[in-house]
TORKOL-4160 file (C-alpha; in steps of 0.2 Angstrom, whole numbers, padded with zeros to 4 digits, m for minus):
137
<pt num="1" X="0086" Y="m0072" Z="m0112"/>
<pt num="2" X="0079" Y="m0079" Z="m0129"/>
<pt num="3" X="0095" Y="m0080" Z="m0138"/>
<pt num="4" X="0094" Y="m0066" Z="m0152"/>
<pt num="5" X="0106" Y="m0059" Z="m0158"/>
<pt num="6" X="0099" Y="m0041" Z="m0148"/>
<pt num="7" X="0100" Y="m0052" Z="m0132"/>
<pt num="8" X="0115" Y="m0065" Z="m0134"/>
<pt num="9" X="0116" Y="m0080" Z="m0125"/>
<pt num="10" X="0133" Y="m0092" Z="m0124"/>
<pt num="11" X="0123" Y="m0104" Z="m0132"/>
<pt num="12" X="0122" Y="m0091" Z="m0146"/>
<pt num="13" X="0137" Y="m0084" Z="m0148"/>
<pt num="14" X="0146" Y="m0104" Z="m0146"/>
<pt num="15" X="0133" Y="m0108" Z="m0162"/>
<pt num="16" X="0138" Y="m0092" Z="m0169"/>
<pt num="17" X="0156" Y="m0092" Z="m0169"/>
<pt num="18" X="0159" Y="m0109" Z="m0163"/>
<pt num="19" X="0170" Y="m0105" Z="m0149"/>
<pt num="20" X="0164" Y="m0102" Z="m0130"/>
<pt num="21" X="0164" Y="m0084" Z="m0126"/>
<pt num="22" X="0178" Y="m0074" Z="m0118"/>
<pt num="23" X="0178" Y="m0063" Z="m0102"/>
<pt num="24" X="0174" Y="m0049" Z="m0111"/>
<pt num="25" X="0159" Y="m0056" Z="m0120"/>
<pt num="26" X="0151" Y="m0063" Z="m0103"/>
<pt num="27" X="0154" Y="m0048" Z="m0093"/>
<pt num="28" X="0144" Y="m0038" Z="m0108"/>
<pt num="29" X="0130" Y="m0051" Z="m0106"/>
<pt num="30" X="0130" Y="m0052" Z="m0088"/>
<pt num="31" X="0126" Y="m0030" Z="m0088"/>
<pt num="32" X="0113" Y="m0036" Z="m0103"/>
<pt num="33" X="0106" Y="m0047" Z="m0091"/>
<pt num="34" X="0106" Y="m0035" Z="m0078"/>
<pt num="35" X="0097" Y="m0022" Z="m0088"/>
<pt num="36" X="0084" Y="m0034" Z="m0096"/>
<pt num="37" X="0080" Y="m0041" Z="m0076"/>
<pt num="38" X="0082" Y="m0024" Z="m0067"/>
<pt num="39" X="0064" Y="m0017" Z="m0071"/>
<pt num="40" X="0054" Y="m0034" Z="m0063"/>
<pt num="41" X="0065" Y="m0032" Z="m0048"/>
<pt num="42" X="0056" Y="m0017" Z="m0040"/>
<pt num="43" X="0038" Y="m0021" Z="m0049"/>
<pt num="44" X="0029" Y="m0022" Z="m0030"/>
<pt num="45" X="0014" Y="m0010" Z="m0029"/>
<pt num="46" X="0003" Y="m0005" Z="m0015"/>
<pt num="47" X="m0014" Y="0006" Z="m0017"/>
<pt num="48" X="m0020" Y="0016" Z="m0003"/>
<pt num="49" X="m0037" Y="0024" Z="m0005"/>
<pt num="50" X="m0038" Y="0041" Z="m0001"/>
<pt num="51" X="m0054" Y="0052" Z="m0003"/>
<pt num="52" X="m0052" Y="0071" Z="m0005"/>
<pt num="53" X="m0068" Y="0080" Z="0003"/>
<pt num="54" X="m0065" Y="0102" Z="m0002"/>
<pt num="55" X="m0079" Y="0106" Z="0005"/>
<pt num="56" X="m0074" Y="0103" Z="0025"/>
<pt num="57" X="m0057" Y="0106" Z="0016"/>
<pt num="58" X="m0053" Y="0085" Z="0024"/>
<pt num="59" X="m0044" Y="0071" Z="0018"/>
<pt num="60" X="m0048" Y="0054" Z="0021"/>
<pt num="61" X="m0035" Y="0038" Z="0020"/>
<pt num="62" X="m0038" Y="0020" Z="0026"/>
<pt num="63" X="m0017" Y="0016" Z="0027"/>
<pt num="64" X="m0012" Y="0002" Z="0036"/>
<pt num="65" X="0001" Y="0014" Z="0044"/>
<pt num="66" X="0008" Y="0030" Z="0050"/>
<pt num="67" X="0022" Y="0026" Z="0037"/>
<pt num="68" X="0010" Y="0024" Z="0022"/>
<pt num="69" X="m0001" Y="0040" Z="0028"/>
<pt num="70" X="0015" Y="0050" Z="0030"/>
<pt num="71" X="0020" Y="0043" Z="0011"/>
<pt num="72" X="0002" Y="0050" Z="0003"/>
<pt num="73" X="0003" Y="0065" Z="0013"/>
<pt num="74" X="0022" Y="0069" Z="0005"/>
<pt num="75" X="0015" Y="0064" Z="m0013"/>
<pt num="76" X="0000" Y="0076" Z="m0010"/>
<pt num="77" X="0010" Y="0092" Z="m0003"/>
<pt num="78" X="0024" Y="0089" Z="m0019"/>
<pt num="79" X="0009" Y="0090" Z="m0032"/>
<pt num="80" X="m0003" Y="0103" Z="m0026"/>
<pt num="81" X="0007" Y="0121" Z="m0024"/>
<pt num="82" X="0004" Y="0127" Z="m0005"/>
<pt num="83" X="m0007" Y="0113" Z="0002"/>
<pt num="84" X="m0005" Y="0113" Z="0019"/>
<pt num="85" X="m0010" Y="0098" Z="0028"/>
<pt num="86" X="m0009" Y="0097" Z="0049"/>
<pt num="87" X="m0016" Y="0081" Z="0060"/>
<pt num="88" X="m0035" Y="0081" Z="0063"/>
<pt num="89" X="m0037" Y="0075" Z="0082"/>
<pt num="90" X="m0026" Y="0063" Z="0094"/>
<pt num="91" X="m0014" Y="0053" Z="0086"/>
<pt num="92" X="m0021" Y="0035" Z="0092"/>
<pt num="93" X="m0040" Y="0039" Z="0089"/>
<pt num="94" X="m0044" Y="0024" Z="0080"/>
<pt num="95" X="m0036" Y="0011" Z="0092"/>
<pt num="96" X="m0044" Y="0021" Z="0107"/>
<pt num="97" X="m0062" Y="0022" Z="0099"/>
<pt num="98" X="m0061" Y="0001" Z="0096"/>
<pt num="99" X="m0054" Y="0000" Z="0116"/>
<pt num="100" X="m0069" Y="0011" Z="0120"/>
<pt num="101" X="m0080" Y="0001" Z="0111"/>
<pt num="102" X="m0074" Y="m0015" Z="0118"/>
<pt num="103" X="m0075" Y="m0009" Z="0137"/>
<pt num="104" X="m0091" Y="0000" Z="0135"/>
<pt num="105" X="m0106" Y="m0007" Z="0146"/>
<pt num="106" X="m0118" Y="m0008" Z="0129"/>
<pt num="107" X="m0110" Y="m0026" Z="0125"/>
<pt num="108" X="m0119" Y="m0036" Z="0116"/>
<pt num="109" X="m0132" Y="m0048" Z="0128"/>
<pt num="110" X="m0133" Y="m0064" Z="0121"/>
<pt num="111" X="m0151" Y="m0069" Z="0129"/>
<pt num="112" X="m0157" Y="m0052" Z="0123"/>
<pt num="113" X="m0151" Y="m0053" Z="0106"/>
<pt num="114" X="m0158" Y="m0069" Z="0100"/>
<pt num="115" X="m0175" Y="m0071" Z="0096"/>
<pt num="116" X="m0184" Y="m0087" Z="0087"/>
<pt num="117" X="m0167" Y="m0093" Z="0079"/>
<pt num="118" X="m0160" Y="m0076" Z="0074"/>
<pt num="119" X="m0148" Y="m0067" Z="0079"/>
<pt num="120" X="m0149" Y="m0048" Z="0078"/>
<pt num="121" X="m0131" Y="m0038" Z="0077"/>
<pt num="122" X="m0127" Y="m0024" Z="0088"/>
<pt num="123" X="m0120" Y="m0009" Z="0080"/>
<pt num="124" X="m0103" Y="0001" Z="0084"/>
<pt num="125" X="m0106" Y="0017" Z="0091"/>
<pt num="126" X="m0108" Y="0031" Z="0080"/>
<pt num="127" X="m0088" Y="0041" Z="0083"/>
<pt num="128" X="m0080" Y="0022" Z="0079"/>
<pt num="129" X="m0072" Y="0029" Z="0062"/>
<pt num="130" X="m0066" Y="0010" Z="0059"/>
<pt num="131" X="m0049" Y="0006" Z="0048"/>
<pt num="132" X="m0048" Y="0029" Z="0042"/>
<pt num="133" X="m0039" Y="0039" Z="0049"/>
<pt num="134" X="m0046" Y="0057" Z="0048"/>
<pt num="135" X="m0032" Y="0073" Z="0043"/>
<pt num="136" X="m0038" Y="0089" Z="0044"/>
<pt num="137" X="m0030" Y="0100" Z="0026"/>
């Protein structure tokens, strides 16, 4: 609050009228306050990328959770008229393909995989989708 006279401050109005302000004068700049505050209090944003294939009619999302998938999902079925949008697979895919992954017997052989000072990485197999969730529209 600057102290102009469209935002008041006590300092202002005891320079103004050289008295302190009464109850009714601080409960008008107390709402003021509020109002001028109010919009920075909710300014937290969140992006969740999202890719819209229509072809194979499927949506892509990397959400951090079935909270955030189930808030994009809404947001989609609220602006397109008649979309409907059902679950593409098992519901823990994505923690089961890293399991599989981890437990599989293709691990990575450390006296096969260096050679002369480098190292050569072994790849995931090819169904590991990573961080996306897949959801079939």
């Amino acid at each position: 609050m600057s102290g102009t006279p469209s935002q008041p401050s006590t300092g202002y109005i005891v320079q103004r009228g050289g008295h302190k302000p009464d109850k009714k004068q601080l409960r008008e700049l107390r709402k003021d306050a509020k109002m001028v505050l109010l919009p920075n209090t909710f300014s937290k944003t969140e992006q969740i990328g999202a890719w819209i294939d229509p072809r194979p009619m499927t949506l892509v999302m990397a959400a951090t959770s079935q909270t955030k998938t189930d808030e994009v999902v809404t947001a989609l079925i609220h602006c397109v008229e008649g979309m409907k949008i059902k679950a593409f697979g098992e519901k823990n895919r994505t923690a089961r393909a890293r399991r599989d992954w981890l437990t599989c017997d293709e691990g990575v052989d450390i006296s096969a995989e260096i050679l002369l000072g480098g190292i050569y990485s072994a790849l995931p197999p090819r169904n590991w989708l990573g961080k996306a969730d897949l959801i079939f529209v």
